[in-house]
N, C-alpha and C positions, 0 to 999 in steps of 0.2 A: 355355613355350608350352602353351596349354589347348587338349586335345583335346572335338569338338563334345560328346562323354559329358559332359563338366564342365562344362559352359555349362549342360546339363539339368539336372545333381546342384545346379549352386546358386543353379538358380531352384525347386527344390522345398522349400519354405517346411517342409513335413511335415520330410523328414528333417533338413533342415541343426535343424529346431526339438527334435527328441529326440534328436540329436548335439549340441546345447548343454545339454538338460537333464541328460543324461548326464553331458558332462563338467565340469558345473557340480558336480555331487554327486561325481564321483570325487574334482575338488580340493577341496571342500568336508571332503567326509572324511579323505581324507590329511591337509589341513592342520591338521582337528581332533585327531587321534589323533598323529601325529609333528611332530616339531621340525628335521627333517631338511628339506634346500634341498629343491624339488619342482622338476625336471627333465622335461619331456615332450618326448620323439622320435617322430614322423611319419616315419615309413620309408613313403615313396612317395607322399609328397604332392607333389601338383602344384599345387594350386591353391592350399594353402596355410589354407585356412577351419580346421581340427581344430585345427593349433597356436593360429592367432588366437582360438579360443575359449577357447583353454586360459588363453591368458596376459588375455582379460578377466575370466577368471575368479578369476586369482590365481597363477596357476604363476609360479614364479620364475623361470623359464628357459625357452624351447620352442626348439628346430630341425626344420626340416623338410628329408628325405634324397628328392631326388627323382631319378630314371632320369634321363638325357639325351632321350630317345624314350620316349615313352607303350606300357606293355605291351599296353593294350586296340587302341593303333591298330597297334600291329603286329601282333596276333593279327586283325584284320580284312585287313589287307592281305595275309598270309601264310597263316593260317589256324591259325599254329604262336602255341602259351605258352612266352615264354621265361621 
């Protein structure tokens, strides 16, 4: 489930656009310099956009590791970072 924060992050054309130019060149370069599988993990993705870029990009594998409950909507409801 998408917290309202993520609805924001990925109608903002800006960054989702320099988080694929980004991780277009990190795969771009690892795949030119190593022969090794390329493996991308997303620790805390919720929505899921970083890994899908990765693997249009070329990665040979992506996972995404996401909470049960969103950290940002609990630190709003609580006030507390877990």
């Amino acid at each position: 489930m998408l917290c309202r924060y993520q609805f924001e992050m990925l109608r903002d054309s800006y960054r989702l656009e320099a988080y694929d130019k980004a991780i277009k060149a990190a795969v771009t370069f690892k795949k030119e310099f190593s022969s090794e599988e390329l493996f991308i993990l997303d620790i805390g993705a919720n929505s899921g956009s970083l890994p899908m870029l990765a693997a249009r990009h070329g990665a040979d594998k992506v996972s995404k590791k996401a909470k049960l409950r969103c950290m940002w909507c609990i630190h709003m409801h609580t006030g507390e970072w877990i």
